[in-house]
N, C-alpha and C positions, 0 to 999 in steps of 0.2 A: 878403614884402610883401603886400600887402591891398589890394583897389581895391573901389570900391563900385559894383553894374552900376544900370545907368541905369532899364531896365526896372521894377526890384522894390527897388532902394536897397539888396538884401542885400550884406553883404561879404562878399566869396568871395577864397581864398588865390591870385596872383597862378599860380601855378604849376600850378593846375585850371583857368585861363582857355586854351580853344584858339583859336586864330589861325584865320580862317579859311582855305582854301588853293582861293588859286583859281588857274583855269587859265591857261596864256600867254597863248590867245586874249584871256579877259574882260580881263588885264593891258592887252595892247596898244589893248584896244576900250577900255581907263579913257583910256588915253594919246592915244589915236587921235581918241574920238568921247565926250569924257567929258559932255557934254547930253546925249545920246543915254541915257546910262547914267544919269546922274544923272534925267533922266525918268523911265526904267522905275523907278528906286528909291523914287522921289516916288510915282508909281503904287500901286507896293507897297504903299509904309505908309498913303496915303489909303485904299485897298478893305483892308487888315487895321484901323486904323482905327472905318472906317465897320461892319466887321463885329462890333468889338470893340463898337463903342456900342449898336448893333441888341440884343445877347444880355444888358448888362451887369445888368439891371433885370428881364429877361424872367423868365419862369417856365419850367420844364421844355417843356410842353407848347408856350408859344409860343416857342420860341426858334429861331435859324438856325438851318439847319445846314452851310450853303453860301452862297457869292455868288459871281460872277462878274465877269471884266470884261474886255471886247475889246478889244484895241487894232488898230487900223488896218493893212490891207495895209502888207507892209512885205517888203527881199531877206532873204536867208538869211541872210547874218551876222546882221544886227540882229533876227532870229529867236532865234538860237540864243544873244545875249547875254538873253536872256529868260530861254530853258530854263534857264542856266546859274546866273542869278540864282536865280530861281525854285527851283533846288536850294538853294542857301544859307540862302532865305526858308522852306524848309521847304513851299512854292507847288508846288500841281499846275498843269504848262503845258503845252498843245497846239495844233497848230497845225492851222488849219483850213480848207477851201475850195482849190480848183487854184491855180494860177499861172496870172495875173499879181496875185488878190487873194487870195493866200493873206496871213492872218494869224495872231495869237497872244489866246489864250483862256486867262489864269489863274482859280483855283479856291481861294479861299481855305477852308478847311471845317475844323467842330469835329470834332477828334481828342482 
């Protein structure tokens, strides 16, 4: 079989397509807190996005190379439903400042 990806419309043989595999946690956070998640994803794709349109026109010299984007103190699960994403999305994430305002810092950037 054959499916067409969304991204680039190529057809790619169903049998090279990988699943992604996520962990029990991020499982239980979809079932648990799926706003929460559904956010951070929304997130995602507006700052890759925005960073895609920034570069799309640019020339060498002015183009991104980086952008950023905070999001708000936040506990440690809903931290680490970030990180976890953020591995999926291919997203550099870190978390930044002590407790009680510790937060999360993704890093979208040309590779």
């Amino acid at each position: 079989a054959v499916v067409s990806t969304q991204s680039t419309g190529a057809n790619v043989a169903i049998d090279n397509v990988v699943a992604p595999n996520y962990s029990d946690f991020l499982k239980e956070q979809v079932r648990c807190n799926k706003a929460f998640v559904v956010e951070v994803e929304e997130a995602f794709e507006r700052e890759i996005g925005k960073y895609k349109r920034r570069n799309e026109n640019a020339d060498y010299l002015n183009k991104v190379n980086y952008t950023y984007h905070d999001f708000k103190p936040m506990v440690r699960d809903r931290r680490r439903v970030i990180h976890e994403l953020a591995e999926h999305y291919r997203i550099t994430s870190q978390s930044l400042d002590p407790e009680p305002q510790r937060n999360e810092q993704i890093r979208i950037e040309y590779h």
